[in-house]
Structures are given as structure tokens and as C-alpha cells.
N, C-alpha and C positions, 0 to 999 in steps of 0.2 A: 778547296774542296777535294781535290785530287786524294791528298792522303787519305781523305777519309774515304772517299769512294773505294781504296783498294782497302782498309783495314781489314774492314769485315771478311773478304773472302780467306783473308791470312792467318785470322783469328780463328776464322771453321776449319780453317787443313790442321794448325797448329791443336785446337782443340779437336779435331776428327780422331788425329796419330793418338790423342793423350786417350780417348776413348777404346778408340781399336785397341792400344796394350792392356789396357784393364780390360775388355772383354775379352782378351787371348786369357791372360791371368786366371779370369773367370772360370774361363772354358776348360784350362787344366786340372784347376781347384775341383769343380761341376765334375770332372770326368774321374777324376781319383777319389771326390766322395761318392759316386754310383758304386764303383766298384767294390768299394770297401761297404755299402750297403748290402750290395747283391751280395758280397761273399758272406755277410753277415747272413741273411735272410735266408739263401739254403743251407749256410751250415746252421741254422737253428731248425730249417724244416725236415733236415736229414737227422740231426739230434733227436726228434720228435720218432719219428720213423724207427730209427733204431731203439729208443724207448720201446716201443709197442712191438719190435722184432724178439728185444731182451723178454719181455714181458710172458710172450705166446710161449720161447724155447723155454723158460723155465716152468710155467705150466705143463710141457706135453713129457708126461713118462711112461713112453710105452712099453708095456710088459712084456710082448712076445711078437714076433712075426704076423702072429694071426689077428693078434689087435691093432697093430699098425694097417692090415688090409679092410680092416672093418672100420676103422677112422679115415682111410682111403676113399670110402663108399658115402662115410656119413659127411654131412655138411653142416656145420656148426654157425648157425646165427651170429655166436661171437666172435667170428673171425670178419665184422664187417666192423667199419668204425660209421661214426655217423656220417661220413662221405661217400659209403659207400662202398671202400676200396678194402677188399680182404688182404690177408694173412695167408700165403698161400704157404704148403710146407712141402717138402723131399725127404726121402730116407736115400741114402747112400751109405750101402753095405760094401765093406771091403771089395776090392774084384767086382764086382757089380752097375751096370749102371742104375743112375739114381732114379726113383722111384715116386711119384708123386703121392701125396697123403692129402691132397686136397682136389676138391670135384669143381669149378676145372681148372687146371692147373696147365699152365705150357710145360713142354718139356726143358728140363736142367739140361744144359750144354755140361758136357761129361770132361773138357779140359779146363772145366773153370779149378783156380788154386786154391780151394775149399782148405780151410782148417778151421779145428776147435777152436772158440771164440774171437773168429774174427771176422770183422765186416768188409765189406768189399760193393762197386756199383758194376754191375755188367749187364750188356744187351741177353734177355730171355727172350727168342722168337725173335718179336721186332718191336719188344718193351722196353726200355729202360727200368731196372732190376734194382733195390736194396736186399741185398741178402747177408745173413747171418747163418753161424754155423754154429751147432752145440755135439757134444759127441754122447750119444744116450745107447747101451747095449751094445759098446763094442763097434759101434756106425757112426754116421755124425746125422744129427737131424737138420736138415737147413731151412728155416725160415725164409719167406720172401715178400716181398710189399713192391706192386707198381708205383716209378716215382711222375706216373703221369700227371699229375693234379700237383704234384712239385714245380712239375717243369714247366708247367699249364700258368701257375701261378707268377714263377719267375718272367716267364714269357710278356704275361701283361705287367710286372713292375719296370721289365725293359719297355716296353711300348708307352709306356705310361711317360718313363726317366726321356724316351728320345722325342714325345712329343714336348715334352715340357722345357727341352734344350735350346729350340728357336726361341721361343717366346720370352725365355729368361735373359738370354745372350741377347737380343732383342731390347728386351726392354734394358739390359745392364747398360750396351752400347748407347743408349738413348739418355740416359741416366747420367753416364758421365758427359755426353756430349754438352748435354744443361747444365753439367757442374764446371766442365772446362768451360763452357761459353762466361758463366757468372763468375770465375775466378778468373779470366784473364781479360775481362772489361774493366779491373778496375787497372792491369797495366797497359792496358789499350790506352783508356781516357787518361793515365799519367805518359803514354809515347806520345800523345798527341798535344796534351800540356807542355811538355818540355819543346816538342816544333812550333810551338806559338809564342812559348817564352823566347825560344830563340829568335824565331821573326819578329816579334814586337821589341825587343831588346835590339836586333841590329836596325831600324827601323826610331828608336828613340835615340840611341847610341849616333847615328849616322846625320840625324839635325845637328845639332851643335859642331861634329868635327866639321861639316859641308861649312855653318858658317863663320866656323875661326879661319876655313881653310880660304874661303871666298873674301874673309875681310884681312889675314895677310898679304892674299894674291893682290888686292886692289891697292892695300895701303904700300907695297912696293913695286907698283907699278911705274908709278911716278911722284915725283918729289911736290911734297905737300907738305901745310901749314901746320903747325905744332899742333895746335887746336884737332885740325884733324884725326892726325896720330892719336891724341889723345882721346876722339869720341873712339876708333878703331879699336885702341887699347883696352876702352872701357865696355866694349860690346863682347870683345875678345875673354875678357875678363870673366863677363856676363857668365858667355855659355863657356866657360871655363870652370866655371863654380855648379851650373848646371850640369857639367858631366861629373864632377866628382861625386855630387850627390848623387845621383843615377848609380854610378861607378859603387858607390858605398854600400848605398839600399840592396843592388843585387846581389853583394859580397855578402850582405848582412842574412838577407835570403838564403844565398847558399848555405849559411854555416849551420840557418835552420835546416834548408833538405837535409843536410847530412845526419841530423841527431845526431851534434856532442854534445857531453853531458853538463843538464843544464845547471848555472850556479844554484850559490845552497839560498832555498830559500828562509829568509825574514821575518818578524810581526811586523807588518806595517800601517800605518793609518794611512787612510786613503783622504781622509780629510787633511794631513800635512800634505800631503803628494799635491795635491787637488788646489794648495794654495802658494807651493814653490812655482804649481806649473803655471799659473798666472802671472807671479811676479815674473818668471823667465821671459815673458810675452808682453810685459811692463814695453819696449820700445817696439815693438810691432804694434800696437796700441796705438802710442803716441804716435807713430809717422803714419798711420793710416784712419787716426781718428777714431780707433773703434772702442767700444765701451767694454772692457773685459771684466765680470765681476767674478766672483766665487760664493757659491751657494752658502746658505746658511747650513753648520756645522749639527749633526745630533745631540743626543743628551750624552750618550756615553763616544766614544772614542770606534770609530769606522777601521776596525783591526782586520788585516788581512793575512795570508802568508802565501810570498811569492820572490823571486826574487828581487830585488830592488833595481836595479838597471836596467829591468825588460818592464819593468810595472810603468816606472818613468819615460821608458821609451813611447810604451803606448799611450801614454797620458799625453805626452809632448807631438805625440801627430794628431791626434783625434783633435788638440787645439788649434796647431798648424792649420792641418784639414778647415775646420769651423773659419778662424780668419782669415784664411783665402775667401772662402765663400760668401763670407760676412761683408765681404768688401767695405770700402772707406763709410765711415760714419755709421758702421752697423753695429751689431752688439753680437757676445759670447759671455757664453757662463758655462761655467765648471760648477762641480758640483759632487760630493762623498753624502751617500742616500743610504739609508739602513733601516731593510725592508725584513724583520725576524733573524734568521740564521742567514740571510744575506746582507752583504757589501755592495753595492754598485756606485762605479764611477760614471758621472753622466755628464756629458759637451753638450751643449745647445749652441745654436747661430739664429741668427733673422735671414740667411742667407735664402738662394732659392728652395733649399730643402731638396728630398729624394723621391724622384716619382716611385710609385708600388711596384712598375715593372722595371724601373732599373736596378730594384733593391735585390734580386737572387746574385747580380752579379759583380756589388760592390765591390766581393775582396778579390775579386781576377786581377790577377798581375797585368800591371799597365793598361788598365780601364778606368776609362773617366768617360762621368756620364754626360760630365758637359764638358768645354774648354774653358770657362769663364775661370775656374783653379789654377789652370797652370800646372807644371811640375808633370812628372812622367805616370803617373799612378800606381806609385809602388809601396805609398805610405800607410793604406788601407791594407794592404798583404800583411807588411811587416805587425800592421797590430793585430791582426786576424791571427799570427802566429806565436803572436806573446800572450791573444786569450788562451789558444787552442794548446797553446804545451803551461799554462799555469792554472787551466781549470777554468777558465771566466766564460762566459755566457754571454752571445751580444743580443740584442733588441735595439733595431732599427723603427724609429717613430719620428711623428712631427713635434716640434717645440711651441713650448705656449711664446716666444719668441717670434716665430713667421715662422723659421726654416727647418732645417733637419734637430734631428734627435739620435745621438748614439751614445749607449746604455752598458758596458761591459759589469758583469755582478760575480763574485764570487764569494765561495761561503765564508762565514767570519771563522776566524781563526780564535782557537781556543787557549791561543798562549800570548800574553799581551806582554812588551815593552815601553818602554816610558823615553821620552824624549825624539827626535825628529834621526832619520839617519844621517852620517855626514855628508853622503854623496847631493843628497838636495841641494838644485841648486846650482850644480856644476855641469849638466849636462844641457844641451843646446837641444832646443824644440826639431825635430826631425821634419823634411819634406813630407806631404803627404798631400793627394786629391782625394776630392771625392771618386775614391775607387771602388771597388768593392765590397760587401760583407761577405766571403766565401762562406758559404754554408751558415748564415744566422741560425744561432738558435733561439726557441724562445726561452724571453726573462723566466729563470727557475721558479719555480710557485706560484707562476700563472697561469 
């Protein structure tokens, strides 16, 4: 329990850090589009402005002195827009300071750099100023528009942008913290698989050398009867053969973790497979009494495509499996089932069969639900991983037999071959308990 007690806090700093850099990321991404908005928004609202600045100077052509003092006086309704905000104007005559032409106007700062058609922002009074300049009789006429209701506006898109920066950053950091949390529980649960493989593994590993080691130590202790050597020999033997298999299964295991690339698959009939792998069980049979039959055959040919030596392999444990548990004088049948666009390979036993809560955790490496099997639990894995990388499907049930039921189906194959492969036959039925079904799923089309 230790390891797992600390996982979690390892998994929230590791997942924290991966959150904090995306919402720094966020944060600079969030701050260089405000700005590139804000620059957008008043150069559109200044655009606007000087529109209607162009607009009034090309309108006003005043004829003389005395008219510019008499539009001085007047006040023209249409120097307001529907905001409100007039069009305020100046006369600036050579030598002169400049002149207001509108009622009421601040007065024009007399060092502002005024030229014919150019625009410029300066403080008027204690305004912020768009003004425009045109040159009409010899003067320049200067247009002018307060950008107060500009700035008024920007004002609230920044208020607006810096409320909306917690909340965002906020909910971002929160965002990723749930996405690191859910993408690194699945290499949580594979760190904590692999410290369980290792401790189950030196823990299965560690019975048989203790007792070769213990029945060396005794059988050269002192000098004893041929007979005896020979029972030592043959116990030595025992779990000598014991560790190879163990030895084998998890080499076999690994070469799955690793994903190489798997052989090319085959057509194959699973109703041939289904009746080598019972003759191969022909003297497991006989020295234990057990009735081994093979199910009755379809109408048409039980065609699959897989590779051939992993198809076999899993045939060859799921039987293993069955006659361990079948024990002396009990029964197994095999069996090639063809249910529509599916194949399934089905093992039955009379044995004690699989309680419903031992069934999530058949295919755990080195789990067995009972002892009455024997062997390490590793046989259940290795077929869980010749369904899961050739497509097949298990379904864990009971047998009209007494005992268990395991079901592997995959869909038929649309390119058929004629005759049996030559490898049948030659392969040896693999250890296997009742271990596992890692992850069952259900039979396809039910």
C-alpha cells in the first residue's frame, strides 16, 4: 500500500507543473491577442473619426473673413453625430493665432505642428484631441473631434479583457490539471503494474530456487540411499521444470510489452486448430482420466485470420487451463462455434468454474483464483494478449459441463485456404491457471 499511498501526491505536482506551463503559454498567447485586439479597435475607432474629420473639411469653404466670423457665432446641428460629440473647427491664419469657428470650442494650442492634410492626436485643454488640418484661403482650417467616448470605450474593453484574465487562466489551469490528472493515471496504473509484476514475479521465482536450494543442501549433507538421491533428484527436477515454464511465460510477456512486429497473419480454421489441440492433450487425458472431446464441427469451414503460433498458443492454455481444473475423471471440450460474421473458440471443464467476482481479474499476471491449478498464473495473461493484439473477444460463462466457460471470437475471415497448416501439431499445450481475463469483453453481437 505504501506505493500507492504516495502515488497520488506525485501524480498532482507532476500533473500541477504540466498545468502551470499551459497556463503560462495561455497567459502570453491571452495577452498578445488583447493587444493586437485593442490596437485593432481604436485604430478602427480613430479610422471612424477621421472619416467624419475628412468629411466636415471638405464641406466648409469659407469665402471671406466675415463668413468664417459669422459661422464662428452659428452653431450647426450637424456638427453633432448621434453620440453627441461635435466637430469642433479653427481658422489659423498665417502670423495669427488660431481662431475658433465653432461655439464652444477650447482654445487651439498655438505650437501644435499643424499642416495641410495631416492628422495628428494632441491634448486640447485637458481633452484628448483628433484633429485634422485643410488649407482653405491661404489658412489652414483645422477640424477637431474629442476622443473621449474612444477612450471611454477602450477603457471598458480593457476592464472588461482584465476581468476576464482570472477566470480564463483559472479555469485553463483547472482544465489541464483534469487532463494531466487523466493522461498520466493510465502510466500511474502501468508504474504500479510493473511493481507488482516485479513482486509477484520474485515471489513465484523465489519457491522453486528456495526448494532446489533446500533439497541440494539436504541431499549433501550426508551420505544417503540411491533411492533417496533419486526422490531429491526428481523433486529437483520438478521445480526445475517449474522454473523454466515461469522463466519462459514471462520472456513470452515481455516480447509482448515491447510490441514487435507481430508475424503475418494466416486463413485459418479454428475447427482444425480446435482438434490438433486435443489430440496434443491425447496423454494428459489418459494419465489423469479426463474425457477430452472436441465439439461438433459447422456446416461450412470456421475461417479465421491470425497468426498461427499465437492462435495455437492460446488454444493450448485455455486447454491446459480447463485440465488442471478438470481434475482426474473430469471432462473438457473444445470446440470451433460460428455465430454470423463471427468465429469463436470455446474450452469448457466440469471443473470448479469462475466465481462473477473473481472474473474482472482473471487476466492479472500471476493470479489465481484458487490453488487447486497449480502453475504461476501466467497462462491466462499470455492468452489475454494473443486475443487483445489478433482482434478476438473473450466471454467468461459457465459450462453446460459444471465448470468454467472461455469463449475467444473473432470475426471470420474473408479469404479462405484449403488444408490444415503444417505447424499443427508440433507445439506443446502451454502452462496456464486459472488467471485472469484482463479486461473481458463482451462476445461481439451480444
Amino acid at each position: 500500500m505504501r506505493p500507492h499511498r504516495f502515488a497520488l501526491p506525485a501524480q498532482l505536482a507532476a500533473a500541477g507543473r504540466v498545468a502551470a506551463a499551459a497556463t503560462l503559454v495561455i497567459a502570453v498567447i491571452y495577452a498578445g491577442c488583447i493587444l493586437a485586439l485593442n490596437d485593432l479597435v481604436s485604430a478602427r475607432l480613430v479610422a471612424a473619426v477621421d472619416a467624419r474629420l475628412s468629411e466636415r473639411l471638405a464641406d466648409f469653404s469659407p469665402g471671406n473673413v466675415a463668413q468664417l466670423s459669422a459661422r464662428r457665432d452659428h452653431h450647426d446641428d450637424d456638427d453633432d453625430d448621434a453620440g453627441g460629440v461635435p466637430v469642433v473647427l479653427w481658422w489659423v491664419a498665417h502670423g495669427k493665432a488660431p481662431a475658433s469657428l465653432s461655439t464652444p470650442a477650447p482654445a487651439l494650442p498655438a505650437d501644435l505642428p499643424l499642416a495641410a492634410g495631416r492628422t495628428l492626436t494632441a491634448n486640447v485643454g485637458t481633452v484628448s484631441f483628433r484633429l485634422m488640418a485643410a488649407r482653405r484661403a491661404g489658412s489652414l482650417v483645422v477640424a477637431g473631434q474629442s476622443l473621449a467616448v474612444q477612450d471611454h470605450i477602450q477603457d471598458l474593453l480593457l476592464g472588461g479583457e482584465a476581468l476576464a484574465a482570472p477566470v480564463l487562466l483559472l479555469a485553463m489551469f483547472a482544465g489541464s490539471l483534469i487532463i494531466g490528472l487523466r493522461a498520466l493515471s493510465p502510466v500511474e496504473r502501468s508504474r504500479r503494474r510493473q511493481l507488482e509484476f516485479t513482486a509477484d514475479a520474485s515471489h513465484e521465482l523465489r519457491t522453486p530456487l528456495s526448494v532446489i536450494s533446500a533439497e541440494t543442501s539436504i541431499a549433501l549433507s550426508s551420505p544417503r540411499q540411491p533411492a533417496e538421491y533419486r526422490d531429491a533428484l526428481r523433486r529437483i527436477t520438478g521445480e526445475s521444470e517449474r522454473l523454466r515454464k515461469i522463466v519462459e511465460d514471462m520472456l513470452w510477456l515481455a516480447r509482448f510489452d515491447s510490441r514487435p512486429p507481430p508475424p503475418g497473419n494466416e486463413p485459418l480454421d479454428l475447427s482444425t486448430i480446435a482438434a490438433a489441440c486435443a489430440g496434443r492433450f491425447g496423454p494428459v487425458a489418459a494419465a489423469q482420466s479426463l474425457d477430452i472431446s472436441v465439439g461438433p464441427a459447422g456446416p461450412a469451414p470456421a475461417w479465421i485470420s491470425a497468426p498461427p503460433e499465437w492462435v495455437d498458443r492460446l488454444a493450448g492454455v485455455l486447454m491446459d487451463n480447463a485440465c488442471r481444473y478438470a481434475g482426474p475423471g473430469g471432462s473438457v471440450r473444445i470446440s470451433a462455434v460460428s455465430r454470423g460474421g463471427w468465429i469463436s473458440l470455446v474450452v469448457e471443464d466440469s471443473g470448479p468454474g469462475v466465481r462473477p467476482q473473481e472474473r474482472p481479474r482473471l487476466f492479472d499476471r500471476f493470479h489465481r483464483a484458487t490453488e487447486q491449478g497449480g502453475g504461476a498464473g501466467l497462462g491466462l495473461a499470455i492468452a489475454d494478449s494473443v486475443a487483445g493484439s489478433t482482434g478476438g473477444h473473450w466471454r467468461i460463462g459457465e459450462s453446460a459441463l459444471g465448470g468454467a466457460l472461455f469463449e475467444v471470437s473473432w470475426r471470420r475471415a474473408s479469404v479462405r485456404q484449403r488444408g490444415a497448416p503444417a505447424w499443427l501439431g508440433t507445439q506443446d499445450g502451454s502452462s496456464a491457471n486459472r488467471d485472469h481475463p484482463a479486461r473481458p469483453a463482451g462476445r461481439p453481437g451480444s
